[in-house]
VOGUMI-451634 format. One record per residue (C-alpha): residue number from 0; residue in one letter; x, y, z negated. Coordinates in nm, 3 decimals, always signed. Layout:
<sefis>
+-----+--------+---------+---------+---------+
: num : residu :      c1 :      c2 :      c3 :
+-----+--------+---------+---------+---------+
: NUM :      A :       X :       Y :       Z :
...
+-----+--------+---------+---------+---------+
</sefis>
This chain:
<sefis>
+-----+--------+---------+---------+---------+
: num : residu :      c1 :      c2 :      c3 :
+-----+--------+---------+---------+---------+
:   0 :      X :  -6.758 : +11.435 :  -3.527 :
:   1 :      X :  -6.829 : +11.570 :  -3.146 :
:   2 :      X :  -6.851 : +11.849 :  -2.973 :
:   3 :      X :  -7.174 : +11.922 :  -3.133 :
:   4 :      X :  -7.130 : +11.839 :  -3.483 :
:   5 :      X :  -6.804 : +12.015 :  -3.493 :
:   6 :      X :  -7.011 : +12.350 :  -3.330 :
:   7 :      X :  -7.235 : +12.355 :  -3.615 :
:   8 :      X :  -6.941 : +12.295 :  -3.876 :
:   9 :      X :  -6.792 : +12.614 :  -3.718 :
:  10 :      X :  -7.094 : +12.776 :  -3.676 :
:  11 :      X :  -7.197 : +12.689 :  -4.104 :
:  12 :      X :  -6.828 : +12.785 :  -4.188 :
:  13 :      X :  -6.863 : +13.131 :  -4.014 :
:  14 :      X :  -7.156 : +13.235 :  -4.187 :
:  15 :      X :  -7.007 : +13.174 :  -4.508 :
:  16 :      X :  -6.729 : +13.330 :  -4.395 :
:  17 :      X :  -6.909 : +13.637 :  -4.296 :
:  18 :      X :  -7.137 : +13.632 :  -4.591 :
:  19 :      X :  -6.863 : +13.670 :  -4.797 :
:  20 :      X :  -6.715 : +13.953 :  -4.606 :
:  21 :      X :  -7.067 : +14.147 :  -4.556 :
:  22 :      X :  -7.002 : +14.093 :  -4.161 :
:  23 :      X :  -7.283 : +13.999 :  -3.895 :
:  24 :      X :  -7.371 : +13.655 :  -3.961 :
:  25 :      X :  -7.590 : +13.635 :  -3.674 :
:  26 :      X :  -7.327 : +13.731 :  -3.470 :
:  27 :      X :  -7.056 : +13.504 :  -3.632 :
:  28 :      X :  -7.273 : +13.173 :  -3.645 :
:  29 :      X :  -7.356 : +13.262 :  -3.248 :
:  30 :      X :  -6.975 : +13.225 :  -3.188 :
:  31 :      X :  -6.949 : +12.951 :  -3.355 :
:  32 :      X :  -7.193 : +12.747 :  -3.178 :
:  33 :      X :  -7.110 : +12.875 :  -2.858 :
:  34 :      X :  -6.710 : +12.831 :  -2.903 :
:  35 :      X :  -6.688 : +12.500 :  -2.718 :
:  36 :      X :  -6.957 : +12.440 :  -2.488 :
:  37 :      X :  -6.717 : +12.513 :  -2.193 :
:  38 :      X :  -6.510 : +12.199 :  -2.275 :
:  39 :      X :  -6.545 : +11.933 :  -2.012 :
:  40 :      X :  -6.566 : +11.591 :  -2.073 :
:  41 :      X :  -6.280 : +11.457 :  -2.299 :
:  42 :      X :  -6.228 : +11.740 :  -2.476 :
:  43 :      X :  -5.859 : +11.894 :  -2.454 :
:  44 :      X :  -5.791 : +11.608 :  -2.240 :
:  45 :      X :  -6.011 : +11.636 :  -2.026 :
:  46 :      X :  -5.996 : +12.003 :  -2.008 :
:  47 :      X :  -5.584 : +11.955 :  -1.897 :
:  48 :      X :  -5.712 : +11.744 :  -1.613 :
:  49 :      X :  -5.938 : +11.943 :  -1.476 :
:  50 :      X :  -5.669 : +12.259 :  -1.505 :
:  51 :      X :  -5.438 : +12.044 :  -1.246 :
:  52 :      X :  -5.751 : +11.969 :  -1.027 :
:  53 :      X :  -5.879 : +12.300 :  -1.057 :
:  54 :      X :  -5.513 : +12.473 :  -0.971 :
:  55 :      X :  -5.664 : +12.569 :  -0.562 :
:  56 :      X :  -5.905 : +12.799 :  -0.742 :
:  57 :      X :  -5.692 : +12.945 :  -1.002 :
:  58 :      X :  -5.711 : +12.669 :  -1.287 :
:  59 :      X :  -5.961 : +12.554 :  -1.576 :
:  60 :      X :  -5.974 : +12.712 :  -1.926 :
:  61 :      X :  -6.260 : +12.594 :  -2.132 :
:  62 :      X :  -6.253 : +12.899 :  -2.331 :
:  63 :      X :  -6.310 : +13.128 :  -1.986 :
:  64 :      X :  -6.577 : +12.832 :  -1.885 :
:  65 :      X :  -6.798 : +12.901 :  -2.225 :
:  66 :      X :  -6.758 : +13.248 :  -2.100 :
:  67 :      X :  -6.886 : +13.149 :  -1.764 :
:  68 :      X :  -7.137 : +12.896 :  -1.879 :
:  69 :      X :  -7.302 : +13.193 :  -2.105 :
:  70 :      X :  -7.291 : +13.455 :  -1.871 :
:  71 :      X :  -7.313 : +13.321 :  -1.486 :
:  72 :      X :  -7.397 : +12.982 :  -1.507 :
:  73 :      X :  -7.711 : +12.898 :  -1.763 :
:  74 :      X :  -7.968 : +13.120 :  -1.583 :
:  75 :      X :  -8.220 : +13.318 :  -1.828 :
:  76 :      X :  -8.235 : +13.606 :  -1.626 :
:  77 :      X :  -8.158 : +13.754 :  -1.219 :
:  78 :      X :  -8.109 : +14.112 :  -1.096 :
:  79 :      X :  -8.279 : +14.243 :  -0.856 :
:  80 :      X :  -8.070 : +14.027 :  -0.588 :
:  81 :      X :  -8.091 : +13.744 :  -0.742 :
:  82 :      X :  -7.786 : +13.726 :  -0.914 :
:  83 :      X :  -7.732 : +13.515 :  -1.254 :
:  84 :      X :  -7.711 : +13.709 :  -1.565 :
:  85 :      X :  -7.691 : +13.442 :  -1.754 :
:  86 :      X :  -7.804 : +13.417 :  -2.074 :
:  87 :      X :  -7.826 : +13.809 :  -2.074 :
:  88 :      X :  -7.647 : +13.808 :  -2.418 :
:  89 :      X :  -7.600 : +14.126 :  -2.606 :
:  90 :      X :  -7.170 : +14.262 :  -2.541 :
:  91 :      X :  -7.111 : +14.252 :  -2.886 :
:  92 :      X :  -7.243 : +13.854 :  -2.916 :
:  93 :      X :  -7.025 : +13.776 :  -2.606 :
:  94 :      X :  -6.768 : +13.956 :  -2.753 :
:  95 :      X :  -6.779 : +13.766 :  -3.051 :
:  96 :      X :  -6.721 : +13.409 :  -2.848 :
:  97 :      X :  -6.404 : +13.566 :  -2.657 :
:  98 :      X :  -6.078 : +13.433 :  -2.874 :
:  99 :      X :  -5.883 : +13.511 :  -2.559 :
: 100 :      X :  -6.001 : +13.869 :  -2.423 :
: 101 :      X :  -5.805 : +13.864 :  -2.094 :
: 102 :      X :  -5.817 : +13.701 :  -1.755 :
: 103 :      X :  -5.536 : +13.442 :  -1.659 :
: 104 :      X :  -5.162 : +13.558 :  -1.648 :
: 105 :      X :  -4.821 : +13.390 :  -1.572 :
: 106 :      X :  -4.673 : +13.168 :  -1.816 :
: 107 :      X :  -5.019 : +13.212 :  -2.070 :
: 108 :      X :  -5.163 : +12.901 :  -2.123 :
: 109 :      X :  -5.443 : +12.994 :  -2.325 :
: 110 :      X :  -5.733 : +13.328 :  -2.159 :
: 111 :      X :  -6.087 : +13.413 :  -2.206 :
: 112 :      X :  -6.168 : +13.471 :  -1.837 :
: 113 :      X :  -6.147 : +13.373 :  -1.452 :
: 114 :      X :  -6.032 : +13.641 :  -1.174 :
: 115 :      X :  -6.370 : +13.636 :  -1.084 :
: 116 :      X :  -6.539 : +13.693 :  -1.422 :
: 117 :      X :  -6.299 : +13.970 :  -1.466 :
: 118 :      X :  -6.552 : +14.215 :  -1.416 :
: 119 :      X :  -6.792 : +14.020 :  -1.675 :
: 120 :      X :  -6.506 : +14.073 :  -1.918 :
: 121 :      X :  -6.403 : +14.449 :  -1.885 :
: 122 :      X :  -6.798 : +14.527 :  -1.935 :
: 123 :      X :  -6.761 : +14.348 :  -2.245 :
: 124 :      X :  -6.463 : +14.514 :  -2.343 :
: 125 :      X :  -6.533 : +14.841 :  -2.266 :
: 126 :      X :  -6.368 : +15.139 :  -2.459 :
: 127 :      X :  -6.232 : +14.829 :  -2.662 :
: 128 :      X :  -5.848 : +14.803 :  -2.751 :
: 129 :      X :  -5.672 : +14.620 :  -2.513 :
: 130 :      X :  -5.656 : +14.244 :  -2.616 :
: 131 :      X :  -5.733 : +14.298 :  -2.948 :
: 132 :      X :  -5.996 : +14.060 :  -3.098 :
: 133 :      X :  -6.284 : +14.182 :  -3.305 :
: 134 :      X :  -6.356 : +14.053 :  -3.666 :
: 135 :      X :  -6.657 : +13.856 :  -3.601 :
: 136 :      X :  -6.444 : +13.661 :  -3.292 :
: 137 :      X :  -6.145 : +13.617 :  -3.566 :
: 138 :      X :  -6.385 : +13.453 :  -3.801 :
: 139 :      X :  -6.517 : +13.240 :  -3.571 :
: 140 :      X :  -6.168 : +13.133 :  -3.524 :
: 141 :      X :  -6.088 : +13.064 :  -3.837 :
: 142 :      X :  -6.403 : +12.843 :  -3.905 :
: 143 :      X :  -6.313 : +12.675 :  -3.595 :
: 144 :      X :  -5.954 : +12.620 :  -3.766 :
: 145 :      X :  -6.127 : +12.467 :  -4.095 :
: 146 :      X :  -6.332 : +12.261 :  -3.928 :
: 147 :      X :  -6.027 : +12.105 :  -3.683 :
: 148 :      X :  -5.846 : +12.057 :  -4.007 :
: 149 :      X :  -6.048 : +11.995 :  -4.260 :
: 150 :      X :  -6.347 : +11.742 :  -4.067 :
: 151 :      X :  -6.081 : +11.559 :  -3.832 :
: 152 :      X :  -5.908 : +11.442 :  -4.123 :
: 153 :      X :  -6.217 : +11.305 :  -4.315 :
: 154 :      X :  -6.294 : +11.188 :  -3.961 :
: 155 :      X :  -5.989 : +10.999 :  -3.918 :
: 156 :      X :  -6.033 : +10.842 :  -4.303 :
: 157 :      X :  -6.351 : +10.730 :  -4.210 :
: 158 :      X :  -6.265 : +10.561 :  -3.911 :
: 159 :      X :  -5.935 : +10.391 :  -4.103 :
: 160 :      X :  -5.695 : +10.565 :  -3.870 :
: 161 :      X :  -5.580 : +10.791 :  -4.124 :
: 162 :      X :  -5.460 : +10.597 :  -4.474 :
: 163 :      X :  -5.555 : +10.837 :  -4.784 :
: 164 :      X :  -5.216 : +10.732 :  -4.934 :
: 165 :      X :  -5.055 : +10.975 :  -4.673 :
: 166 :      X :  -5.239 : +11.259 :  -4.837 :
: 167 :      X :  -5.031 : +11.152 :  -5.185 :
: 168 :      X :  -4.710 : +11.287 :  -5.078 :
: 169 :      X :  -4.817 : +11.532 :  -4.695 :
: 170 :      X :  -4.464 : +11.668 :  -4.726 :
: 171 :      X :  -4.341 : +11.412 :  -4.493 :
: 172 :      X :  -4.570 : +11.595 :  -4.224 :
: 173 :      X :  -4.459 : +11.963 :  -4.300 :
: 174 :      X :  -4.169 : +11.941 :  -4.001 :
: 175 :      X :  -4.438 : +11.827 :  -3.740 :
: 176 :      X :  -4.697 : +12.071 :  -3.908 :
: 177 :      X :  -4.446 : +12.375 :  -3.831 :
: 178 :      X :  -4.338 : +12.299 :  -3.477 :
: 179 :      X :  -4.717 : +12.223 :  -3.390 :
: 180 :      X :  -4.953 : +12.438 :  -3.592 :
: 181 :      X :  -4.807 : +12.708 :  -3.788 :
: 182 :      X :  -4.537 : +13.029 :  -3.750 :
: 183 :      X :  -4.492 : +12.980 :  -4.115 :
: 184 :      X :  -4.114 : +12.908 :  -4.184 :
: 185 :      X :  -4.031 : +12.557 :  -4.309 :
: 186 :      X :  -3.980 : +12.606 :  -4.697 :
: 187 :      X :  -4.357 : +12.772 :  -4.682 :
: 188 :      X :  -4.478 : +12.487 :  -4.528 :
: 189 :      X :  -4.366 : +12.237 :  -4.788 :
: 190 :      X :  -4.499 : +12.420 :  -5.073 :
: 191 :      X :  -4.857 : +12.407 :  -4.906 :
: 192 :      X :  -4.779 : +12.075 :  -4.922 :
: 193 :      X :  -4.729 : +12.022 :  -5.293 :
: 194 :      X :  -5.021 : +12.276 :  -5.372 :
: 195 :      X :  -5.211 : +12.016 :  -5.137 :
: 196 :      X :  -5.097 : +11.715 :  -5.322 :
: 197 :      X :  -5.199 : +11.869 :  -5.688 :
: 198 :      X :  -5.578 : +11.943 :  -5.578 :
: 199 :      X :  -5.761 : +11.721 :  -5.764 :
: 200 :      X :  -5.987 : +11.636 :  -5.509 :
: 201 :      X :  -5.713 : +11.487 :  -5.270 :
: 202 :      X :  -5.588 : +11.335 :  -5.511 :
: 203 :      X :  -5.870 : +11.161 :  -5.603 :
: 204 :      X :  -5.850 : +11.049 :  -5.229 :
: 205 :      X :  -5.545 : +10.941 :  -5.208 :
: 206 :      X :  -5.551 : +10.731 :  -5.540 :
: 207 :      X :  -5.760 : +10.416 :  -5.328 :
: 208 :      X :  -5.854 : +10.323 :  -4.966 :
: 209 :      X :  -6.129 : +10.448 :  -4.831 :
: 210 :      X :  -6.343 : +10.144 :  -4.837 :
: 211 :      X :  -6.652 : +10.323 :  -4.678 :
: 212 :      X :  -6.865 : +10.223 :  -5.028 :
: 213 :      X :  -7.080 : +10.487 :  -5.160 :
: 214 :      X :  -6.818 : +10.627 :  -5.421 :
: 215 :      X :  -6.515 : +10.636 :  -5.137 :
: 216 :      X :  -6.806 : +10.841 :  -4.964 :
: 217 :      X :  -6.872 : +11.082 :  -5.209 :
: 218 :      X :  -6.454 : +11.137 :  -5.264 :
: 219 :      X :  -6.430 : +11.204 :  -4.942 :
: 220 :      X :  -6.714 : +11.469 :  -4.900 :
: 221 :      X :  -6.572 : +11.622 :  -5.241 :
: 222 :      X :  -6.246 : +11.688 :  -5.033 :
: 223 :      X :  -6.422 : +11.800 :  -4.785 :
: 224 :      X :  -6.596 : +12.061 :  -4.975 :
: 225 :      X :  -6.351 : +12.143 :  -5.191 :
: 226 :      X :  -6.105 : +12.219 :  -4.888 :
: 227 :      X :  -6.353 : +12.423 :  -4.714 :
: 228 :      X :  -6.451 : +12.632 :  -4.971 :
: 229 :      X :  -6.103 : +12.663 :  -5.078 :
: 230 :      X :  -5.996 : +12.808 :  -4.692 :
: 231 :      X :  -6.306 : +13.035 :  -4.714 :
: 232 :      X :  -6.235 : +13.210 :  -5.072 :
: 233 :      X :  -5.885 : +13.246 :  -4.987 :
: 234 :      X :  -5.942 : +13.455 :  -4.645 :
: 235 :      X :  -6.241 : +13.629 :  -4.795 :
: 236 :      X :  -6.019 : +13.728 :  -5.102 :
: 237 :      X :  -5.714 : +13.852 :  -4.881 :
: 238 :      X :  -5.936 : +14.034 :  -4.638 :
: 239 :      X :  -6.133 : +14.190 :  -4.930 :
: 240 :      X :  -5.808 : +14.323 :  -5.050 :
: 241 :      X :  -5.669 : +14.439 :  -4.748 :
: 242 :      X :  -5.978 : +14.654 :  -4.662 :
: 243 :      X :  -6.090 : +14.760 :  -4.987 :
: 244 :      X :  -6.291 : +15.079 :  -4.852 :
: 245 :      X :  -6.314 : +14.958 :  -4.479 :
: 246 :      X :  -6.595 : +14.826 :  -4.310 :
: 247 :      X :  -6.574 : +14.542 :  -4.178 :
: 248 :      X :  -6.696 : +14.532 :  -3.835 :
: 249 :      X :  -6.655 : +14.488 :  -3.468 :
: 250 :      X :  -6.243 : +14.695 :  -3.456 :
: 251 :      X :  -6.252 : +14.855 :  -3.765 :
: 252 :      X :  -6.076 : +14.567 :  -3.941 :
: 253 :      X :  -5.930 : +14.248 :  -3.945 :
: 254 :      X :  -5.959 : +13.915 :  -4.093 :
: 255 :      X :  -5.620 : +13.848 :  -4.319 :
: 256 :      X :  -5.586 : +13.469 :  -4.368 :
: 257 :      X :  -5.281 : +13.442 :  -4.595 :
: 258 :      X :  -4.974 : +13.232 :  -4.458 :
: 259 :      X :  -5.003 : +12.951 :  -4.725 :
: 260 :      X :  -5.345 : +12.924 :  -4.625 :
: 261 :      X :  -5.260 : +12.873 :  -4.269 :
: 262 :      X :  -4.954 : +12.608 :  -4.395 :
: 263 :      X :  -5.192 : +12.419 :  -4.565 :
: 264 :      X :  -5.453 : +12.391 :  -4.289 :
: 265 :      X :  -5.176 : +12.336 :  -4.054 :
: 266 :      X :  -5.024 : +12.025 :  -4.285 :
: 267 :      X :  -5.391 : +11.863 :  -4.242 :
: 268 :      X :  -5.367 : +11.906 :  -3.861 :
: 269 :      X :  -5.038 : +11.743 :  -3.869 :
: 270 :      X :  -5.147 : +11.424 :  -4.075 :
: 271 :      X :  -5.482 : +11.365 :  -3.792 :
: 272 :      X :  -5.213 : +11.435 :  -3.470 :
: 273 :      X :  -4.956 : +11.192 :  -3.669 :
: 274 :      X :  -5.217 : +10.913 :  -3.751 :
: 275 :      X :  -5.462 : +10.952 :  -3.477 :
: 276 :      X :  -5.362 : +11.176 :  -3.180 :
: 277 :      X :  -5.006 : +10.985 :  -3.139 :
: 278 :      X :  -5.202 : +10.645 :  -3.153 :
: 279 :      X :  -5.044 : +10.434 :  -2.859 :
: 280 :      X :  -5.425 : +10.289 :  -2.767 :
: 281 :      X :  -5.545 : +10.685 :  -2.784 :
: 282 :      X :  -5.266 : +10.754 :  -2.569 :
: 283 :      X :  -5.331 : +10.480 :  -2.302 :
: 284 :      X :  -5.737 : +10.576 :  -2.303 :
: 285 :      X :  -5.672 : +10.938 :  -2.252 :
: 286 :      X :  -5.474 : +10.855 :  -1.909 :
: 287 :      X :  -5.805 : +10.620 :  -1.837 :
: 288 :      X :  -5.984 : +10.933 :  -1.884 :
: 289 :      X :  -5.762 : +11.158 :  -1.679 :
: 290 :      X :  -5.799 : +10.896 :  -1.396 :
: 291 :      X :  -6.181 : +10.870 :  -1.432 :
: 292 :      X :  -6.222 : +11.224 :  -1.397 :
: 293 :      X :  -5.998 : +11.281 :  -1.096 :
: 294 :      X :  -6.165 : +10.998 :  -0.899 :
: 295 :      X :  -6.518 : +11.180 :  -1.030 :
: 296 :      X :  -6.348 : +11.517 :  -0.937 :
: 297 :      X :  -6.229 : +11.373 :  -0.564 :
: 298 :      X :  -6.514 : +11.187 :  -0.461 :
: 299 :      X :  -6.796 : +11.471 :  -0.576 :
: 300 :      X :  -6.576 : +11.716 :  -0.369 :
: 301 :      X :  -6.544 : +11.518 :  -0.061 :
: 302 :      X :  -6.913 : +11.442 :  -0.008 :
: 303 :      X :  -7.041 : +11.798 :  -0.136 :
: 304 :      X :  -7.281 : +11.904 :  -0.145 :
: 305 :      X :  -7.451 : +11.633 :  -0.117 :
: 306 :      X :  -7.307 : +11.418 :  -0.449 :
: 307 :      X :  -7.400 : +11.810 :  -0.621 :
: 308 :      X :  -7.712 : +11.839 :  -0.846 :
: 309 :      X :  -7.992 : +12.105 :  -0.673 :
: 310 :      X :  -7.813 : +12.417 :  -0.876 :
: 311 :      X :  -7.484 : +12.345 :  -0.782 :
: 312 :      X :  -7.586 : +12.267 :  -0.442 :
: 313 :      X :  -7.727 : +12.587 :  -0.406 :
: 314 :      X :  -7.405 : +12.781 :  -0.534 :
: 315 :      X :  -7.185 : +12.589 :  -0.310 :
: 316 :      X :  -7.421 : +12.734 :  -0.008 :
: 317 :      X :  -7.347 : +13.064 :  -0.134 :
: 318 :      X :  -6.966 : +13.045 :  -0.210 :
: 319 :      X :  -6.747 : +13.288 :  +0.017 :
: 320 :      X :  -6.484 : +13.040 :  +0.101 :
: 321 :      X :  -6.322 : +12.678 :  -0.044 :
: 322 :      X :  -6.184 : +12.827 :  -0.311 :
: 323 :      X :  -6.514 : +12.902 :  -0.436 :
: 324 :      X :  -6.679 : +12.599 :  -0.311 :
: 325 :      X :  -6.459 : +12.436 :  -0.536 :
: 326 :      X :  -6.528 : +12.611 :  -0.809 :
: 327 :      X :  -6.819 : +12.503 :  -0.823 :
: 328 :      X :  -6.729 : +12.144 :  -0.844 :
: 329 :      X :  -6.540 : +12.250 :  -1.125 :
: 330 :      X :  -6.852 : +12.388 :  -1.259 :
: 331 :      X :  -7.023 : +12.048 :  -1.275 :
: 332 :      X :  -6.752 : +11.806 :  -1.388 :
: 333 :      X :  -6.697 : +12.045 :  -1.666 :
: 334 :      X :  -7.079 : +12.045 :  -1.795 :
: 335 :      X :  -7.112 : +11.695 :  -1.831 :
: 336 :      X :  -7.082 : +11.491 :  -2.153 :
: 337 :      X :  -6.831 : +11.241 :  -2.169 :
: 338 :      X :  -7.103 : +10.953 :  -2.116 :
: 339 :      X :  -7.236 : +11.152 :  -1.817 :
: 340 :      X :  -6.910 : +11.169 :  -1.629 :
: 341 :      X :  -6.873 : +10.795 :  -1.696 :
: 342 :      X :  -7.233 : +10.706 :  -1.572 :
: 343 :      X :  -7.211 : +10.974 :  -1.250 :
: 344 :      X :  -6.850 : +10.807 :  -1.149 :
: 345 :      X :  -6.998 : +10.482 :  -1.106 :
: 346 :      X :  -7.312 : +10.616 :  -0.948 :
: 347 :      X :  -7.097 : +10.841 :  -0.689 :
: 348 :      X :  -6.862 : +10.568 :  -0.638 :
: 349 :      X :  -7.089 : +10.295 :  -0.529 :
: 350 :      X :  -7.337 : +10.622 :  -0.333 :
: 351 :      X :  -6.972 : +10.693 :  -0.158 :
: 352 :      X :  -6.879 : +10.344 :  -0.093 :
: 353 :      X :  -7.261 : +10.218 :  +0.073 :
: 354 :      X :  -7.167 : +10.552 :  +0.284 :
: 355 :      X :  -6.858 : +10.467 :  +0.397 :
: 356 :      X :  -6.959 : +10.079 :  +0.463 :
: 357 :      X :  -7.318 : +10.207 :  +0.654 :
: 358 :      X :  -7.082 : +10.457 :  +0.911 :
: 359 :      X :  -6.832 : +10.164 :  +0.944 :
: 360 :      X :  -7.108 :  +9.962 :  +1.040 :
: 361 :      X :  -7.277 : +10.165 :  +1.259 :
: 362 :      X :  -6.987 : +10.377 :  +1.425 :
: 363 :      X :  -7.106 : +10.699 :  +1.258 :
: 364 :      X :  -6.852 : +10.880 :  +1.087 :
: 365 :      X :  -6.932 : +10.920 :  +0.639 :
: 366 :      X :  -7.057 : +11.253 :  +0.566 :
: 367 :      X :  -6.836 : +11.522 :  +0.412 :
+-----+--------+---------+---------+---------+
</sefis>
């Protein structure tokens, strides 16, 4: 699954989701397939690398990028000077994308906004309570859970990272599950992973190696349903009961996903980071990738604007100062795919290095 596939898992999720709940399902399946298109290339990795590149200009978050992307940076519609409303979304569909309502602060890893969308975000917030999320954005969040837990485990079956015969006994992965994924306390934990282990579905799953023949296909989209649907009824259920007369819109309630529910999901993120994340060969290709995008990162920055397509070039003509010339670096590396920032490194390198080789040459200094 990518970055697309998984957007339209969320985005399918959170309409059942909000179906079930009698919620905006325009507004919930928006979220979900807007969640992640501020990731860069690389995903989570990627997005860490760019955070210690990006540090002179206050740092990369690819949840404040989406909200960037949807509301500065993919140009629908201008004001009267010319400046980028973006896609001129509605403040309660913006609202819905922001899992993080608040701008960058000390020792917070995770916010919705830059300093200088801060003003972007307190118009969507308006008259709002402060930091809390509304329903439709904690559905989307939820899907987005699901789908992390639920797909990049049948993911990592189907690629033969994961062995089904871990899913036969997943209490050896409730430790990791609790210091990585859940607040639930330990003994919760391990009885979300017994009720895992008696769904008949996983263990069907766990019974044989996936083999990738038609009937190891259809047990493994059987779990797949069964463990979605399963996630869904349970948070519809809880929230149902919780807000029996309420409705349940925008602040006027929230979405109640009960603990073991949580556990459970958490136990399936713990079997993919076990089996796939901690891979020694992932691990080496990530730092590839962190390199790849810091050269990228370096040698875009250094010959700007000329290595900058016509958009960007423009915005770096209108930045204030560095900081928000380099911004808009930032703004580029993190829009590409990960097969663009492959294909543009080697182009910029070999652009860069002709440069450097023609000045040599010729006794004119390189541009930038």
């Amino acid at each position: 699954m990518n970055r697309l596939t998984h957007s339209y898992a969320v985005a399918r999720i959170g309409r059942h989701l909000a179906d079930g709940l009698d919620v905006d399902i325009d507004l919930v399946e928006t979220a979900g397939l807007a969640h992640d298109i501020g990731h860069p290339p690389f995903g989570h990795n990627g997005e860490r690398a760019l955070d210690e590149l990006a540090q002179p200009c206050g740092g990369f978050e690819a949840n404040a990028q989406t909200l960037r992307i949807l509301t500065r940076l993919e140009t629908d519609t201008v004001d009267v000077d010319g400046v980028s409303y973006g896609l001129n979304l509605t403040r309660a569909t913006l609202d819905a994308t922001c899992k993080y309502p608040w701008t960058a602060t000390a020792g917070q890893r995770k916010y919705g906004a830059y300093a200088e969308d801060a003003t972007t975000l307190r118009w969507i917030r308006a008259h709002h309570p402060d930091r809390q999320v509304c329903i439709e954005a904690q559905i989307m969040d939820w899907a987005d859970d699901i789908a992390n837990a639920v797909h990049d485990l049948a993911d990592g079956i189907r690629a033969g990272s994961i062995p089904t015969a871990a899913l036969a006994d997943p209490t050896d992965h409730t430790m990791l599950a609790v210091e990585h994924f859940t607040t639930a306390p330990l003994p919760t934990a391990e009885d979300a992973a017994h009720d895992l282990a008696a769904i008949p579905q996983i263990r069907a799953l766990a019974a044989r190696p996936y083999d990738g023949t038609p009937q190891a296909r259809a047990t493994l989209a059987q779990y797949t349903q069964a463990m979605t649907t399963r996630m869904i009824t349970a948070a519809v259920a809880a929230t149902r009961e919780h807000h029996p007369q309420h409705a349940l819109t925008r602040y006027a309630a929230d979405l109640v996903v009960p603990q073991a529910t949580r556990a459970e999901a958490a136990i399936l993120k713990a079997l993919h980071l076990s089996h796939v994340l901690r891979d020694p060969a992932r691990r080496a290709r990530r730092q590839r990738q962190r390199e790849l995008l810091a050269g990228l990162f370096t040698c875009l920055h250094h010959h700007a604007p000329d290595t900058l397509e016509p958009s960007a070039r423009h915005s770096w003509h209108a930045a204030p100062d560095d900081r928000g010339r380099l911004r808009v670096v930032v703004d580029q590396v993190a829009a590409l795919t990960d097969h663009q920032a492959v294909a543009l490194y080697g182009r910029t390198l070999r652009t860069a290095t002709r440069s450097t080789t023609t000045a040599a040459t010729s006794g004119t200094p390189p541009a930038g």
